[in-house]
TORMI-541550 format. One record per residue (C-alpha): x, y, z. Coordinates in steps of 0.25 Angstrom, whole numbers, plus 5000, padded with zeros to 4 digits. Last residue first. Layout:
N
<x = X&y = Y&z = Z>;
...
//
This chain:
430
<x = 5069&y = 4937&z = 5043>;
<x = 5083&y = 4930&z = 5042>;
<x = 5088&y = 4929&z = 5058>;
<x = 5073&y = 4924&z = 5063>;
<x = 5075&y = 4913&z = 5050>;
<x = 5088&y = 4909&z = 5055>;
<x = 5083&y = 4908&z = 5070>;
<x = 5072&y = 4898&z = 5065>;
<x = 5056&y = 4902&z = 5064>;
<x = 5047&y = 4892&z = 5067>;
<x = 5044&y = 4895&z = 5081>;
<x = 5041&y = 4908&z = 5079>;
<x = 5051&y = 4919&z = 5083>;
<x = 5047&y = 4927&z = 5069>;
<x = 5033&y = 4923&z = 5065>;
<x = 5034&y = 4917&z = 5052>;
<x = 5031&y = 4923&z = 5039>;
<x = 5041&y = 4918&z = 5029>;
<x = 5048&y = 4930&z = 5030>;
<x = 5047&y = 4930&z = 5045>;
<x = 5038&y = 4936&z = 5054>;
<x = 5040&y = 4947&z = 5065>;
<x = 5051&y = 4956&z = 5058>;
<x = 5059&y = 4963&z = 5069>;
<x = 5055&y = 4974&z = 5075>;
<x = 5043&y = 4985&z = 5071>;
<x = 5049&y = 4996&z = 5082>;
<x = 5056&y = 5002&z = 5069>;
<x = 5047&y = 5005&z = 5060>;
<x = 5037&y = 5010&z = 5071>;
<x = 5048&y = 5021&z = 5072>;
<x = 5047&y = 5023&z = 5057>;
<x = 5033&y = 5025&z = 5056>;
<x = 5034&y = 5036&z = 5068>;
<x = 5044&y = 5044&z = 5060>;
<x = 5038&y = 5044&z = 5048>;
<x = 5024&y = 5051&z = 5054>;
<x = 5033&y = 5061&z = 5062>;
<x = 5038&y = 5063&z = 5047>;
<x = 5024&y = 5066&z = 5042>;
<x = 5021&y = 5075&z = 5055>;
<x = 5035&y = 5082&z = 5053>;
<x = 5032&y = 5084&z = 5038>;
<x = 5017&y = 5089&z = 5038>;
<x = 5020&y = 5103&z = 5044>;
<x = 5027&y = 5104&z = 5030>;
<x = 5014&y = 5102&z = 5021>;
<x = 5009&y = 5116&z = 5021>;
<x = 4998&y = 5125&z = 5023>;
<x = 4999&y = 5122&z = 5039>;
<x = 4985&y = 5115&z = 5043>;
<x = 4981&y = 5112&z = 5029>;
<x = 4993&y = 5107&z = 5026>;
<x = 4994&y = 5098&z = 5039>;
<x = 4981&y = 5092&z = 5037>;
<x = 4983&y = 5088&z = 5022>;
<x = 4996&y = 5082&z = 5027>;
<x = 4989&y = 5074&z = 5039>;
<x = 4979&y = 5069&z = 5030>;
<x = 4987&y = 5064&z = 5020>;
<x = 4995&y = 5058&z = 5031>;
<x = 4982&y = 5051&z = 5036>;
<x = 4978&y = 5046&z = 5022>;
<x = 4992&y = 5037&z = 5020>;
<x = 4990&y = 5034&z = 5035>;
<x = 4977&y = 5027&z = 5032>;
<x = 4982&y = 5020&z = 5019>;
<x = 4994&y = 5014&z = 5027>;
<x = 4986&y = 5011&z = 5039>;
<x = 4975&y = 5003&z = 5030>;
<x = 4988&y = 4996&z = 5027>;
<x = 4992&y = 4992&z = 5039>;
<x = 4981&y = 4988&z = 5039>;
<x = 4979&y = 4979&z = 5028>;
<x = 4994&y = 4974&z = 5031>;
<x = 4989&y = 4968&z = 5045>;
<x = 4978&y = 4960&z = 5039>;
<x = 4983&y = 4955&z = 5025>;
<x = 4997&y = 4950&z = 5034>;
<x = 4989&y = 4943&z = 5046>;
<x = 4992&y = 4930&z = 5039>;
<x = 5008&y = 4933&z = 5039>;
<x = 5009&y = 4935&z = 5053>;
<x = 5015&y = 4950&z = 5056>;
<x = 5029&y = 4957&z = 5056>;
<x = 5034&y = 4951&z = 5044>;
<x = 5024&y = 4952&z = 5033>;
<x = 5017&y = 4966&z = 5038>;
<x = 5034&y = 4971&z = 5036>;
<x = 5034&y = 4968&z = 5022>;
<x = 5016&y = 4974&z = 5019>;
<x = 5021&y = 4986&z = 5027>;
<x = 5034&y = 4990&z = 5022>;
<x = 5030&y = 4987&z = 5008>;
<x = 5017&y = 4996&z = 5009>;
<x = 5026&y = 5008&z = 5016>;
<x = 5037&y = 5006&z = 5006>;
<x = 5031&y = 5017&z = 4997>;
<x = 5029&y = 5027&z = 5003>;
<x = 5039&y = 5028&z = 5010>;
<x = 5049&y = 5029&z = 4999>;
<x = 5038&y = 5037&z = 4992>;
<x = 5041&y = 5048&z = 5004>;
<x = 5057&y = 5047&z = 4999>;
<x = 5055&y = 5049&z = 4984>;
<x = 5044&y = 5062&z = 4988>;
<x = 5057&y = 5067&z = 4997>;
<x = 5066&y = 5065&z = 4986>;
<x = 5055&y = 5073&z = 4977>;
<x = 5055&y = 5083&z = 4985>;
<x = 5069&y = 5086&z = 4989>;
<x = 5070&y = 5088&z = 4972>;
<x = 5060&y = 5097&z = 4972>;
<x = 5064&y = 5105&z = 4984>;
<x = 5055&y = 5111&z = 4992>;
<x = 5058&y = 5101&z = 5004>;
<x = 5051&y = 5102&z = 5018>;
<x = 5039&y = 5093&z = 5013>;
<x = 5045&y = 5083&z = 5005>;
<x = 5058&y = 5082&z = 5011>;
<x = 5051&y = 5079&z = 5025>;
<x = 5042&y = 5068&z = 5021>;
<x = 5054&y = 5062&z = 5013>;
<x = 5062&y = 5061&z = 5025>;
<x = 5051&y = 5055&z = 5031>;
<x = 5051&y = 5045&z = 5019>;
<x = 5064&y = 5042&z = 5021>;
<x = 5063&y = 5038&z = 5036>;
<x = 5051&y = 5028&z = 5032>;
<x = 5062&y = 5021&z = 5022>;
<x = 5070&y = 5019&z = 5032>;
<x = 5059&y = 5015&z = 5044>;
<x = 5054&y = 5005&z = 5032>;
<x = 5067&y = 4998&z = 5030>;
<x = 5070&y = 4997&z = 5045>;
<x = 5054&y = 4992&z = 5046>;
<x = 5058&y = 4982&z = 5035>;
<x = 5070&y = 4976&z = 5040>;
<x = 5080&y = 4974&z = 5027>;
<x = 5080&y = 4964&z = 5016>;
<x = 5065&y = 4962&z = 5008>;
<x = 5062&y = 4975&z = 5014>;
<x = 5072&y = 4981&z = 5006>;
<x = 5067&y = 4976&z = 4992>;
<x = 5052&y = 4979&z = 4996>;
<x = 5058&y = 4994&z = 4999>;
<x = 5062&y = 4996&z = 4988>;
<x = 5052&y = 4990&z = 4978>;
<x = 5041&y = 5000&z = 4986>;
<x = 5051&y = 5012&z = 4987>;
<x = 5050&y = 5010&z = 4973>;
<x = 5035&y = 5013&z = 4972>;
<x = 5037&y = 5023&z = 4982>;
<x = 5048&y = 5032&z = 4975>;
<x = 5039&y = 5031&z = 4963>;
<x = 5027&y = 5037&z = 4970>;
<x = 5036&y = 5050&z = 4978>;
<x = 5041&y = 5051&z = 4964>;
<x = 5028&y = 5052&z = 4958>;
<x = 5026&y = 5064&z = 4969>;
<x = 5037&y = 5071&z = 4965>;
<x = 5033&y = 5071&z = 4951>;
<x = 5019&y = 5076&z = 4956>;
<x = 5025&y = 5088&z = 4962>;
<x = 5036&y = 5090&z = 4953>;
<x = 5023&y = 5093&z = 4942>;
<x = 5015&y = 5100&z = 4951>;
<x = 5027&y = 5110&z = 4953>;
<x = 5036&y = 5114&z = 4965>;
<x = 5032&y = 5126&z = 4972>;
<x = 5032&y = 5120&z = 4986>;
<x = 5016&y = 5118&z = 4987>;
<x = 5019&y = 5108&z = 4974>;
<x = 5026&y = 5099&z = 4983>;
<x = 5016&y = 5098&z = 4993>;
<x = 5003&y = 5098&z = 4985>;
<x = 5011&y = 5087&z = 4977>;
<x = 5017&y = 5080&z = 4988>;
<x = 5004&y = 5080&z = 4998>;
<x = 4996&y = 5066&z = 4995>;
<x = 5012&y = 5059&z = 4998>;
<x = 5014&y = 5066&z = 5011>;
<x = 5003&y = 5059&z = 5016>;
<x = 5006&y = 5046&z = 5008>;
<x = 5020&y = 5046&z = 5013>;
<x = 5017&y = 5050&z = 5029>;
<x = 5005&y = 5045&z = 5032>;
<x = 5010&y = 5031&z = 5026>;
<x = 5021&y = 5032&z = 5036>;
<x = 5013&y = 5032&z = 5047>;
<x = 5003&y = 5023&z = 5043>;
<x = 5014&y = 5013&z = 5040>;
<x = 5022&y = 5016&z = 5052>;
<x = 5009&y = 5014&z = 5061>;
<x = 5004&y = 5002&z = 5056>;
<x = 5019&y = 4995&z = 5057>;
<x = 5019&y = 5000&z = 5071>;
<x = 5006&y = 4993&z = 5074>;
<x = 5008&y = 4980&z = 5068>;
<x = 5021&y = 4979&z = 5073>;
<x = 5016&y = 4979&z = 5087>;
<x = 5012&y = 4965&z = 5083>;
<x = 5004&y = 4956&z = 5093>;
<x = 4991&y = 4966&z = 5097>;
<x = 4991&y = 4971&z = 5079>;
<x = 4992&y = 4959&z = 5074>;
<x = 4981&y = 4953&z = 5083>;
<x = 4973&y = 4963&z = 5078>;
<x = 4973&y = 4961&z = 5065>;
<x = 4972&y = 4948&z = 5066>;
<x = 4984&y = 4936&z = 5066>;
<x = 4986&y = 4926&z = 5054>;
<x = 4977&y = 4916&z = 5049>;
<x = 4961&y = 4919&z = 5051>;
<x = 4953&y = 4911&z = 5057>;
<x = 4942&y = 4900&z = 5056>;
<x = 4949&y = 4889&z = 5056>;
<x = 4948&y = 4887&z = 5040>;
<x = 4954&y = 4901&z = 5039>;
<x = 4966&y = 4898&z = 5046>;
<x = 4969&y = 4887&z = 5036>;
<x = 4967&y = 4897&z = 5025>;
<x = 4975&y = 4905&z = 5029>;
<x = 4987&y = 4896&z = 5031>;
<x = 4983&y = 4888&z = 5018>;
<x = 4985&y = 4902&z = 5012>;
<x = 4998&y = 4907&z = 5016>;
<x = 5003&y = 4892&z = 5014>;
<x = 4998&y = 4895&z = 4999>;
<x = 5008&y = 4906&z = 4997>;
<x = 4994&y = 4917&z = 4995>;
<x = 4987&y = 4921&z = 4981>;
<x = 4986&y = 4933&z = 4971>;
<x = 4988&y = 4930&z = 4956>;
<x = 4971&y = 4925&z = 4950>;
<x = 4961&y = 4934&z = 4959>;
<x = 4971&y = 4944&z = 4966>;
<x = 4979&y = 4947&z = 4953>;
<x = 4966&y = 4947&z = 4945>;
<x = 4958&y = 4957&z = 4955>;
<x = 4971&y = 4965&z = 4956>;
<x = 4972&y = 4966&z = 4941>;
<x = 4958&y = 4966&z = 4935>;
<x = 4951&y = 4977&z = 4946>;
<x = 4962&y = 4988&z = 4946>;
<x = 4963&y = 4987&z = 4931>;
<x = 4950&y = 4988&z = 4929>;
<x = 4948&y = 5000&z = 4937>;
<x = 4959&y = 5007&z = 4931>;
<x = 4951&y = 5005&z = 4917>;
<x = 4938&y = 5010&z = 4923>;
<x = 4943&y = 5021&z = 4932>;
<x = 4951&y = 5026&z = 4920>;
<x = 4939&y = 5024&z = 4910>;
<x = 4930&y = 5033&z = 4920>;
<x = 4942&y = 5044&z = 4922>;
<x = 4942&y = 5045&z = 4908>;
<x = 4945&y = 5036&z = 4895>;
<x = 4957&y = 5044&z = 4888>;
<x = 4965&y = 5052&z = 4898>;
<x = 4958&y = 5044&z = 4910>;
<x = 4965&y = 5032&z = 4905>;
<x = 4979&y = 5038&z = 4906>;
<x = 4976&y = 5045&z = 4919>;
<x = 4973&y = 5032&z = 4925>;
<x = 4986&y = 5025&z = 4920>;
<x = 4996&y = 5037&z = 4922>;
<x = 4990&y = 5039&z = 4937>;
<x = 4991&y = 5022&z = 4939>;
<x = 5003&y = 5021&z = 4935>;
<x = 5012&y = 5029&z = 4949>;
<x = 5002&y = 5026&z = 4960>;
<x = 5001&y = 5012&z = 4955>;
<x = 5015&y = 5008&z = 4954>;
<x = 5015&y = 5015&z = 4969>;
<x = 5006&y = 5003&z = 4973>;
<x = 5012&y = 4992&z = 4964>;
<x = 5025&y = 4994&z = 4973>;
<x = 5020&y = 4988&z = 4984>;
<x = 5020&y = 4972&z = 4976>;
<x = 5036&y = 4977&z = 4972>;
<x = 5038&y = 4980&z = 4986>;
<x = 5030&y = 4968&z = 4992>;
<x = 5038&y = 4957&z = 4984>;
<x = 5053&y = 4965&z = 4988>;
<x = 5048&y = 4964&z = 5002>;
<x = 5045&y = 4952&z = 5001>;
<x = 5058&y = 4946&z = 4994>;
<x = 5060&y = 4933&z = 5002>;
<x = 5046&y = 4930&z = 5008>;
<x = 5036&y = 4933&z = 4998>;
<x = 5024&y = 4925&z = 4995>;
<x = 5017&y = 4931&z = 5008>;
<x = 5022&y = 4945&z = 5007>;
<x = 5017&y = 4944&z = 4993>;
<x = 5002&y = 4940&z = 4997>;
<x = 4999&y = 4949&z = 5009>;
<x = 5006&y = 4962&z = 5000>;
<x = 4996&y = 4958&z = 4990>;
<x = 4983&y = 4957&z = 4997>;
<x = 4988&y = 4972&z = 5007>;
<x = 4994&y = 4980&z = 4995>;
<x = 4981&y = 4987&z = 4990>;
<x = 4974&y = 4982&z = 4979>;
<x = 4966&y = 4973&z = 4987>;
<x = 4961&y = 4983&z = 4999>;
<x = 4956&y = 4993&z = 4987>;
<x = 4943&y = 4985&z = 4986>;
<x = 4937&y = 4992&z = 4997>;
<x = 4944&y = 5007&z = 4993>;
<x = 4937&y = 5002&z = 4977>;
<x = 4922&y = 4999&z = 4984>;
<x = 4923&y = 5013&z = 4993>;
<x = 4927&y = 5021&z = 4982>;
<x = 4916&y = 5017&z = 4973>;
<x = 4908&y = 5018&z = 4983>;
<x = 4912&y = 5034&z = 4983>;
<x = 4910&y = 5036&z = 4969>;
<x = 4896&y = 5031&z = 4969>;
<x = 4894&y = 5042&z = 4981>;
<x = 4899&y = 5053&z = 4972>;
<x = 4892&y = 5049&z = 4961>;
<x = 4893&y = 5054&z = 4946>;
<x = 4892&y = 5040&z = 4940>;
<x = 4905&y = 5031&z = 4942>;
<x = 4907&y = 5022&z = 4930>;
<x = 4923&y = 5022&z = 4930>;
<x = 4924&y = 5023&z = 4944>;
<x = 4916&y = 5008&z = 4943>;
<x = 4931&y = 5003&z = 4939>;
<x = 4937&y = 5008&z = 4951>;
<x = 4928&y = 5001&z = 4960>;
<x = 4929&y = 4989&z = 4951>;
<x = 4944&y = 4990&z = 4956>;
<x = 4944&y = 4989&z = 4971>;
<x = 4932&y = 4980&z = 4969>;
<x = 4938&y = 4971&z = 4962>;
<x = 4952&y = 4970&z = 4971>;
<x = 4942&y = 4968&z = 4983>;
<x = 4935&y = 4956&z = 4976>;
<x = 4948&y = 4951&z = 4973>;
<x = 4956&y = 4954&z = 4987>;
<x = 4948&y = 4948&z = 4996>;
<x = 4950&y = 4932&z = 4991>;
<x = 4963&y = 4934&z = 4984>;
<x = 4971&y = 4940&z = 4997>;
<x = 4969&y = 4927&z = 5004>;
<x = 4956&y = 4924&z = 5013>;
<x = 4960&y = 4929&z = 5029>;
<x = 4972&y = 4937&z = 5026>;
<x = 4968&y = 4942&z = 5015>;
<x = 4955&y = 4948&z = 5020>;
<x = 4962&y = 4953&z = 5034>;
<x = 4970&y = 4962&z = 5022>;
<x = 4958&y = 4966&z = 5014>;
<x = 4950&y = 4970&z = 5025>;
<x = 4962&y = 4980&z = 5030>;
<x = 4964&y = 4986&z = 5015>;
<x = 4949&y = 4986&z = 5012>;
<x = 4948&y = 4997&z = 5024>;
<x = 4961&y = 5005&z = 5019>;
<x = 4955&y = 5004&z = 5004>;
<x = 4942&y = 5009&z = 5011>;
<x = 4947&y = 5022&z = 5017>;
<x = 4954&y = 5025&z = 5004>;
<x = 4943&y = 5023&z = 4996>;
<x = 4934&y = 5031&z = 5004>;
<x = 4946&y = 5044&z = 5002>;
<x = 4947&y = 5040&z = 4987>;
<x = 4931&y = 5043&z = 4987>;
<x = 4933&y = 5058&z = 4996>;
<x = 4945&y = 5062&z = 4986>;
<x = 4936&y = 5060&z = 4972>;
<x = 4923&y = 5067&z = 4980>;
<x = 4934&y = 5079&z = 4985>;
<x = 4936&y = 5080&z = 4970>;
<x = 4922&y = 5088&z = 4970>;
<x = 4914&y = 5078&z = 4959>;
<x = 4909&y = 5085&z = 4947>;
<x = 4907&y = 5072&z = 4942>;
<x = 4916&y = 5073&z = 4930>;
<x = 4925&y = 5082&z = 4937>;
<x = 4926&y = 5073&z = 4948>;
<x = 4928&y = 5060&z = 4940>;
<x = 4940&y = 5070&z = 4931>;
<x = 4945&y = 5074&z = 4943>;
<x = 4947&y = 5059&z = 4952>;
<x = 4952&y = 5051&z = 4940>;
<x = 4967&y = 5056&z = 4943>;
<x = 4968&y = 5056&z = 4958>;
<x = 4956&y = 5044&z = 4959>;
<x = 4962&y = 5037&z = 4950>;
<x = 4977&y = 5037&z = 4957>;
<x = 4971&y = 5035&z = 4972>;
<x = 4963&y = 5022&z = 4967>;
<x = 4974&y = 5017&z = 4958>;
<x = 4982&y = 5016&z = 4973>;
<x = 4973&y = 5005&z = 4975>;
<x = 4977&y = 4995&z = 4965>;
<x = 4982&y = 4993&z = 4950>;
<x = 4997&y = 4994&z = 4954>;
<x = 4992&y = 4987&z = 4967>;
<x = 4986&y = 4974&z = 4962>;
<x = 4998&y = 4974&z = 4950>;
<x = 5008&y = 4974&z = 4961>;
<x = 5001&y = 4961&z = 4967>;
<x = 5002&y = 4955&z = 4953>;
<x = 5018&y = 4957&z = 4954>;
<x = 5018&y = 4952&z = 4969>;
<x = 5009&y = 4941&z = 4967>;
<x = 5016&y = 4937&z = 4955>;
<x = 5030&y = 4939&z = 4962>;
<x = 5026&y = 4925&z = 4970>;
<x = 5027&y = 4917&z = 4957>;
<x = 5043&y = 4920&z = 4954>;
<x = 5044&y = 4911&z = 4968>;
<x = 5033&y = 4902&z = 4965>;
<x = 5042&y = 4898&z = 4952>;
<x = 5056&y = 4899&z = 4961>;
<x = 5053&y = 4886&z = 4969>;
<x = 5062&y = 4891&z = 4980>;
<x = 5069&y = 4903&z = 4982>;
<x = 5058&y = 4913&z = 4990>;
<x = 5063&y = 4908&z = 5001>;
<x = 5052&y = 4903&z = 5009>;
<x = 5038&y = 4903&z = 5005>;
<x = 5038&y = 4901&z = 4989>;
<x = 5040&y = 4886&z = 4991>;
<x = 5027&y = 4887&z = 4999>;
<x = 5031&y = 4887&z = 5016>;
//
């Protein structure tokens, strides 16, 4: 093990050192995917008015780039595992941003616009947790969960600057100078942080690349993952499940507030808290993770968030519905952390890129299946309370699976619990 490896205690330069990977790792994602959902919200009118696009155009191009960030998600993650997150991730990060930049010199067609898409959803894998979360779970043993949480939280930083930045640049440049400017910024910094910050504890990579040399790849595949670990499965569930519960229900709180007599305005202030209480819930919940049992955190956690669910659609009350939007960002936003911890000590550390791009994909899948199943059941019934027990059902399910997980699998240090090299005092201490 690297003086880093162990304790975290020794040699306390490379100790300070590691936080660079996860402080420029939150830089990746404040400038990262999520800005693709926030400029296409605020730049999305004025581009369709200028083109006199239907808004259906603006909905249909995020839709393609969704399905592709999932797809760029997966290959990225079998891509780090195999070369490092450097190689993949530079040339993806560039695209993911050039893509924005081009926004800014788009002529008056729809089919440019959809390529566009298509080019930033296949540069979206890098500035998406997946490269990050594989190089911080690696530096950190002692306080990874605390590492992971302040890495997550760059996510829900984005959600809450990015409206204030864009919609300050399209004030005085228009939408063109906003897509240019964010683009820039979403092209320098993760490109930079990959190229020049981002690397491996160098046993990691001599271990990779010593697989390599024989012709294979290190760690377990997919596949094998998935026929040894019946984690894999119920971890992929609960994550999809509970991701169609918070994001569905998340798409729906201004429509569903606002059905209920209370203004646009509370509306939209409910819905910041429901952000803020998920980029908290990300610091939280690293902090926890760092001393409790993960799937017991996250089955606690999971249970609020249903209790949320149901506040937030029976309640009428303002002040109901803003404690019930607190609890459902709870959720929210320990998903990411609970998946990239518990991926790092249930399965081998060199399948990690792999199994956490899909359950990934999963997360972003079940996001757009619960904001399918609430449309659905409006339109069925009028009204989003049919939606309650199904969502609740959803939460139910994610923390059963929870609580088959079992104990850890790999240790800290990522060695195979039960493995040879692996003393009573450490088994007692994982």
């Amino acid at each position: 093990m690297s003086a880093v490896g162990t304790t975290g205690l020794q040699a306390p330069t490379r100790h300070l050192n590691r936080w660079w990977y996860v402080v420029t790792g939150f830089l990746t994602l404040l400038f990262g995917t999520t800005a693709v959902n926030v400029l296409f919200n605020i730049l999305g009118k004025p581009m369709t008015e200028e083109f006199g696009w239907e808004r259906s155009v603006i909905s249909n191009g995020l839709s393609i780039e969704t399905v592709f960030v999932g797809i760029s998600i997966v290959i990225l993650g079998f891509l780090v595992d195999r070369y490092g997150p450097k190689i993949p991730s530079v040339p993806m990060s560039l695209a993911f941003g050039i893509g924005l930049m081009l926004m800014s010199v788009l002529p008056n067609n729809q089919l440019a616009f959809y390529l566009l898409c298509v080019v930033i959803g296949a540069g979206a894998g890098a500035v998406n947790p997946v490269a990050h979360s594989t190089v911080v779970s690696a530096w950190f043993q002692d306080r990874r969960g605390m590492a992971l949480g302040i890495l997550m939280a760059g996510l829900g930083s984005c959600g809450v600057l990015m409206p204030y930045l864009a919609n300050w640049v399209l004030g005085f440049g228009g939408w063109r100078m906003a897509f240019l400017v964010i683009g820039t910024l979403c092209t320098v910094i993760p490109a930079s942080v990959y190229a020049f910050v981002t690397r491996m504890p160098a046993e990691h990579e001599a271990e990779r690349k010593a697989a390599r040399s024989e012709g294979r790849m290190a760690g377990e595949s997919l596949l094998t993952v998935a026929r040894k670990y019946r984690q894999f499965w119920l971890l992929s569930i609960a994550i999809f499940l509970v991701s169609s519960a918070t994001f569905g229900l998340m798409s729906q709180v201004v429509p569903m507030t606002t059905d209920k007599g209370i203004s646009q305005g509370t509306a939209v202030s409910i819905l910041s808290v429901l952000s803020l209480a998920s980029i908290a819930a990300r610091l939280l919940v690293g902090y926890l993770l760092d001393r409790f049992y993960a799937p017991a955190i996250g089955s606690i956690i999971f249970a609020l968030c249903g209790v949320g669910v149901f506040v937030m659609i029976s309640s009428s009350q303002t002040g109901l519905l803003f404690v019930g939007a607190a609890l459902i960002g709870l959720g929210l936003g320990s998903e990411g952390d609970l998946a990239a911890y518990m991926v790092s000590r249930y399965f081998p550390k060199h399948s990690y890129g792999r199994v956490l791009g899909f359950i990934y994909l999963l997360y972003a899948q079940g996001s757009a299946f619960g904001i399918f199943l609430l449309g659905q059941v409006y339109s069925a019934t009028g009204s989003y309370s049919a939606g309650a027990l199904p969502i609740i059902v959803l939460v139910g399910i994610a923390i059963a699976c929870l609580l088959m997980m079992g104990s850890y699998r790999f240790t800290l240090d990522h060695r195979e619990i039960g493995a040879d090299n692996v003393t009573v005092e450490e088994k007692e201490h994982v």
